[in-house]
Every structure is written in C-alpha cells, then in structure tokens.
C-alpha positions, 0 to 999 in steps of 0.5 A: 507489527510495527509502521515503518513509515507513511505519507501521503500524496496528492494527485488532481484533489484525491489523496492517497495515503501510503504506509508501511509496516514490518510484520511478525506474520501475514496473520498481521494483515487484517489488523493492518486493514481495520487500521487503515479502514477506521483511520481512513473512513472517507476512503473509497478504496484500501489497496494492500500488498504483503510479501512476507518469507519464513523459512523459505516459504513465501506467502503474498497477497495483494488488492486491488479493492475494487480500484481500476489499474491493479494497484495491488499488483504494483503494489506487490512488485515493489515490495519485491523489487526492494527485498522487503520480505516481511512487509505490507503496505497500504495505500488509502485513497479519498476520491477527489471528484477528478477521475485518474484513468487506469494509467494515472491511478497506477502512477499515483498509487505507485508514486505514494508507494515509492515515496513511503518505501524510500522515507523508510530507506533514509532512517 
C-alpha cells in the first residue's frame, strides 16, 4: 500500500480530507480505514471507494458511512472513470455546523476526490 496523494477541501467550515492510495490487494482496505479513523478522529463520516483488478477479476467496494448522498458510489465511478484498477480513496469529513444538503455533499466529496485524483496525474 503506498499514498499517492492527498488534500483537503473546505466547503461552508466542514473540512473534507481526501487520499489516495495504490493498493497490493483489497485486504489493503481495512488498514486504510484504521489509518484514516485514527489521523481524522474529529471526523464524522470516512467514505471510502476501492477498484481493484487482477487477473480479470475486479473486486469493488465502496461507503458511504453513514453520509447522505451516496458519496461512496461517486467515489467509485471516479475511480472508474480513471482507470485506476488497484486503487482506494478516502474522503474524511469533520462537520462544520453547516448542513450541505445531499447535492452539496455530493459535489464536496467529489470536488475533494477529483483534486487528489488529479494532484497524483501531475507527479
């Protein structure tokens, strides 16, 4: 497992912290959670996505935790629409007191997802 890149985003005070990982195998994924769980305590909700192929075989999963939106399924799709086969991203968000509405949550979550996806296109 290796981070490819992170950052965070800032919508009406929540805080949205977004990482990338490369991934050996989707076992990976849990190590990845208690990461994320520990670094981000403060957080309310640790929406994850994994894409990962071998052999012709794809395994995906993705959550949502709990957030309104289905952040987990965007999250998923851009794996997809990136071609990143072996790879899980996080997005943690620290609530800021300022509700979103399930279309703002949805355009945070990806906004943060796209710019860790892209920070790691322009290594």
């Amino acid at each position: 497992m290796k981070e490819l890149a992170a950052g965070k985003l800032i919508v009406k005070k929540s805080q949205f912290y977004a990482h990338l990982y490369d991934i050996d195998n989707e076992h990976n994924l849990q190590e990845i959670l208690s990461l994320h769980r520990h670094r981000y305590k403060k957080a309310n909700h640790h929406c994850y996505a994994l894409n990962f192929t071998l052999q012709n075989q794809t395994e995906q999963q993705f959550s949502a935790d709990g957030e309104v939106g289905r952040p987990g399924r965007i999250l998923l799709q851009l794996l997809e629409h990136h071609a990143l086969n072996h790879h899980v991203i996080v997005v943690s968000r620290i609530f800021g007191g300022i509700k979103l509405g399930v279309g703002g949550v949805q355009r945070a979550f990806k906004n943060a997802a796209e710019s860790v996806i892209n920070l790691n296109k322009q290594k």
